[in-house]
C-alpha positions as semicolon CSV with decimal commas, in nm:
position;residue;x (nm);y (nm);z (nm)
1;X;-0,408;0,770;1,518
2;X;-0,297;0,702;1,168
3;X;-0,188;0,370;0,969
4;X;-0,023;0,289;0,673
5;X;-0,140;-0,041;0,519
6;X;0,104;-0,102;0,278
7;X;-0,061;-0,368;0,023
8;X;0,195;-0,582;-0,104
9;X;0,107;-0,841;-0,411
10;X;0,303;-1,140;-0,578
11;X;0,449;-1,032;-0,909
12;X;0,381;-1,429;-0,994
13;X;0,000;-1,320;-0,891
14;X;-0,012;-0,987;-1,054
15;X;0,106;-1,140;-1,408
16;X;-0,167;-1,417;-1,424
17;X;-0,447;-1,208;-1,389
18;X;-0,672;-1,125;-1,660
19;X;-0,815;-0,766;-1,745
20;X;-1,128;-0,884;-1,651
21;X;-0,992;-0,995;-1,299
22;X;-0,821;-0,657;-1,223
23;X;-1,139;-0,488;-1,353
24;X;-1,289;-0,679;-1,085
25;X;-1,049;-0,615;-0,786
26;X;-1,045;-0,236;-0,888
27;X;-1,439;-0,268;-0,810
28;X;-1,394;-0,437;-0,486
29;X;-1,102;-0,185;-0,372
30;X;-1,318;0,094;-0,482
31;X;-1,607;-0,005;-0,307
32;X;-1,357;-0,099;0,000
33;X;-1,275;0,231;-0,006
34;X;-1,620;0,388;-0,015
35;X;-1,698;0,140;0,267
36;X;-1,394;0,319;0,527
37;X;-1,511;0,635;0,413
38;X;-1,854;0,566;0,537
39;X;-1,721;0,433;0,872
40;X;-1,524;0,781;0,907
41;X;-1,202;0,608;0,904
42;X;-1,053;0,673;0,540
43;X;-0,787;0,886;0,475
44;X;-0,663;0,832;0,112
45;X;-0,572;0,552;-0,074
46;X;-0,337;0,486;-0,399
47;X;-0,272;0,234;-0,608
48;X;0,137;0,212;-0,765
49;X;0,273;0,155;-1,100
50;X;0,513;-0,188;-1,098
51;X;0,860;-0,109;-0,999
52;X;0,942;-0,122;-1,351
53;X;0,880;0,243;-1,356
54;X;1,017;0,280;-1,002
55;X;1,339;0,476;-0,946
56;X;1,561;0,416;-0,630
57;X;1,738;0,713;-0,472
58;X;2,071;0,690;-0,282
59;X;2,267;1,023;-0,153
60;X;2,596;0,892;0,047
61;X;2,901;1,136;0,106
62;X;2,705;1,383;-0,077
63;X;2,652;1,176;-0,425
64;X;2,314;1,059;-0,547
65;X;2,326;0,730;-0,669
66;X;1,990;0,652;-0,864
67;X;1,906;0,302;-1,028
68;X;1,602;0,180;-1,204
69;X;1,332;0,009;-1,018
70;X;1,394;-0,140;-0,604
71;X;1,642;-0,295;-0,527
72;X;1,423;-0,606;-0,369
73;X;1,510;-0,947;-0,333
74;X;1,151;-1,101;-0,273
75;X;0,879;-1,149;-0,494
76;X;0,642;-0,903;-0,352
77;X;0,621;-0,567;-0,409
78;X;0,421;-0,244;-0,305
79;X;0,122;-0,214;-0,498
80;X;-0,043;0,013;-0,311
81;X;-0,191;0,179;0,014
82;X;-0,445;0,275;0,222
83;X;-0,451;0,536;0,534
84;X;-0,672;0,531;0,797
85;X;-0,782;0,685;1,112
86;X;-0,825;0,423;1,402
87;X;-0,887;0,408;1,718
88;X;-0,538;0,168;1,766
89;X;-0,324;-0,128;1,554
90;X;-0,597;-0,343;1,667
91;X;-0,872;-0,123;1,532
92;X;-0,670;-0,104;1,194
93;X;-0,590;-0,467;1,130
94;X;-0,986;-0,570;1,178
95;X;-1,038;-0,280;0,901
96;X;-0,700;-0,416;0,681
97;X;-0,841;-0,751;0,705
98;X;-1,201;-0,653;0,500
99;X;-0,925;-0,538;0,210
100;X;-0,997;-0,703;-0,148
101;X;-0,631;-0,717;-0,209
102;X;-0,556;-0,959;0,151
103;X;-0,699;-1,215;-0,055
104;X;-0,435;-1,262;-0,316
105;X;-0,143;-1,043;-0,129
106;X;-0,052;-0,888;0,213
107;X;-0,133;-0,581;0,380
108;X;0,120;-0,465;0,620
109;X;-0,033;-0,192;0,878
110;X;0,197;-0,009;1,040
111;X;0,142;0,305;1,333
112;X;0,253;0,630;1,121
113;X;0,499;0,881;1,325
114;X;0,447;1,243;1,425
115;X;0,691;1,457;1,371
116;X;0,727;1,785;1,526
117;X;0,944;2,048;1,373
118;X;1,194;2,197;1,605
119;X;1,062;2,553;1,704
């Protein structure tokens, strides 16, 4: 079965870290990465942009409504994510919890759907 862990980090966080200390936690997410891969359980993973660049899309009655960035009241924001195979939630939490970026952030894992397409 597949997750989504949806990493989620502080803006406060993100703008007090140095380039060396992102230079860092791109090492340890890379090597996190490598390290699910090994295990047979990585799927892909992706880091986002800031929601600076982000660009929310609303269609109600038939009109798109499209404003800059989320529309989020809470400091964190998506910063990324990682699929993965496992075997259950359980089995995917113990793997979200070895995840550089739970140290400074959150990662939410969450069951994804299957979706069958009507015949």
């Amino acid at each position: 079965m597949k997750f989504m862990c949806l990493v989620l980090l502080d803006s406060d966080v993100i703008a007090t870290m140095s380039d060396a200390d992102w230079k860092e936690l791109d090492r340890a997410c890379l090597g996190y990465d490598a390290e699910l891969a090994e295990k047979g359980v990585f799927v892909m993973a992706q880091a986002l942009k800031g929601p600076e660049e982000a660009r929310t899309v609303r269609v109600r009655g038939g009109d798109a409504l499209v404003t800059d960035g989320p529309f989020m009241e809470t400091k964190e924001q998506v910063a990324g994510f990682i699929l993965v195979e496992a075997r259950d939630i359980d089995h995917a939490v113990e793997l979200a919890k070895g995840d550089p970026m739970a140290k400074i952030g959150a990662v939410e894992v969450r069951p994804t759907m299957v979706v069958e397409m009507p015949a």
